[in-house]
C-alpha positions in Angstrom: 0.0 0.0 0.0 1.2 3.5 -1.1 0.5 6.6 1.1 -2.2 8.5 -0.1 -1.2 12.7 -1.4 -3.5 14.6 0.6 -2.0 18.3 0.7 -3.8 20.0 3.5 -4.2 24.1 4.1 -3.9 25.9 7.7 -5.4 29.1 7.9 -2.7 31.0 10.4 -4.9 32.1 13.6 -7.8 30.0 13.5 -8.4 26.4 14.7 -7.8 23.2 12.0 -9.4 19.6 12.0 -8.6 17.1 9.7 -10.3 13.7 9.9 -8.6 10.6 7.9 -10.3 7.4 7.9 -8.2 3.9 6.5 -10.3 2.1 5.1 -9.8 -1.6 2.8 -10.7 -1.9 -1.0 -14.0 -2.2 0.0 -14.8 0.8 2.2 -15.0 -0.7 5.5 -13.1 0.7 8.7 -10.1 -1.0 9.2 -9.6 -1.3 13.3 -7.3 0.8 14.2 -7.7 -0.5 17.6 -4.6 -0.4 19.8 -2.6 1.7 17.3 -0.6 4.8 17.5 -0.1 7.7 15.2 2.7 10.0 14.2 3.2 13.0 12.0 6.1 15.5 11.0 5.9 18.4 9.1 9.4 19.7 7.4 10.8 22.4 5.2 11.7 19.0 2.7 11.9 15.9 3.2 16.2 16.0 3.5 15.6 18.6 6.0 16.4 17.0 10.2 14.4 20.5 11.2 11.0 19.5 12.8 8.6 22.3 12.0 5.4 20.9 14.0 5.0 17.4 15.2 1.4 15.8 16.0 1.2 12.3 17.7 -1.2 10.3 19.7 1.1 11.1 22.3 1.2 14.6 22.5 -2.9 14.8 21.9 -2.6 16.7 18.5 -3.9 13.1 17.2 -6.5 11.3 17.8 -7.4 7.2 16.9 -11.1 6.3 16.9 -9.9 2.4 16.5 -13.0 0.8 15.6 -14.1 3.3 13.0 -10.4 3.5 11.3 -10.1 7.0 11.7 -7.2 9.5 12.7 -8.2 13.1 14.0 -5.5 16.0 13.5 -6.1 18.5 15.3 -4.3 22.1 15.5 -5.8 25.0 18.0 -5.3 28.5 17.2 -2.9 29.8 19.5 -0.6 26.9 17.7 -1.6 27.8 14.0 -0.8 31.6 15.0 2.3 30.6 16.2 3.8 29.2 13.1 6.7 31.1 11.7 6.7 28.9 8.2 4.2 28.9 5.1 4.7 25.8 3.9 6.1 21.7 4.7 6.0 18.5 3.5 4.7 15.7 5.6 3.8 12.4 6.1 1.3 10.5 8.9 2.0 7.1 9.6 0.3 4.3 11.9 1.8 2.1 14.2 -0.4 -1.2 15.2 -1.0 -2.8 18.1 1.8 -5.3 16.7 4.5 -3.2 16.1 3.6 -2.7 11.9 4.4 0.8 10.7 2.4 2.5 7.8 2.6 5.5 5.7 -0.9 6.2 5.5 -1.2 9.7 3.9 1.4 12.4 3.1 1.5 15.7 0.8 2.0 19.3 1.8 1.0 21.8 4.4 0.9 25.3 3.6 -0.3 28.1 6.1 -2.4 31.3 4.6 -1.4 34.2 6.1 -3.5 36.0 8.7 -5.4 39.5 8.3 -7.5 39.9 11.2 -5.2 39.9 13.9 
């Protein structure tokens, strides 16, 4: 299985939720059950710089496990906070058994603020 491209757009200043749901050939859920999830954003993909991370860990995702879906979540103290425009990233799952998958990945670019 090959990661999906899903490029995703953070307004700067204003709260962002992005719902993913893994699902087989056929549609259905798979269980995520057990699993957790991790996500980088960088300049490029050679770069070591971190520019936001968001794991199950550190809340910014979330694993409802029986409906196969992964909640990213940013608030808007964090979005205003960002002093880039635009990453690469990738989100990948870990399973209860230790298997590692690249789910999605694409680009993340931030739209500047006005109202301030």
């Amino acid at each position: 299985m090959s990661a999906e491209v899903h490029n995703l757009s953070v307004e700067k200043g204003a709260s962002y939720e992005q719902i993913i749901r893994w699902t087989d050939d056929d549609g259905a859920a798979i269980n995520l059950s057990g699993a957790t999830a991790r996500m980088q954003v960088r300049a490029a993909t050679n770069v070591t710089t971190v520019l936001f991370e968001a794991t199950t860990a550190n809340g910014k995702l979330a694993i409802a496990g029986d409906l196969g879906q992964i909640t990213l979540t940013i608030t808007a103290a964090e979005s205003a906070a960002f002093t880039w425009s635009f990453g690469k990233y990738d989100l990948e799952i870990v399973t209860a058994g230790g298997l590692v998958y690249r789910l999605i990945r694409g680009t993340i670019s931030i739209s500047a603020e006005v109202t301030q």
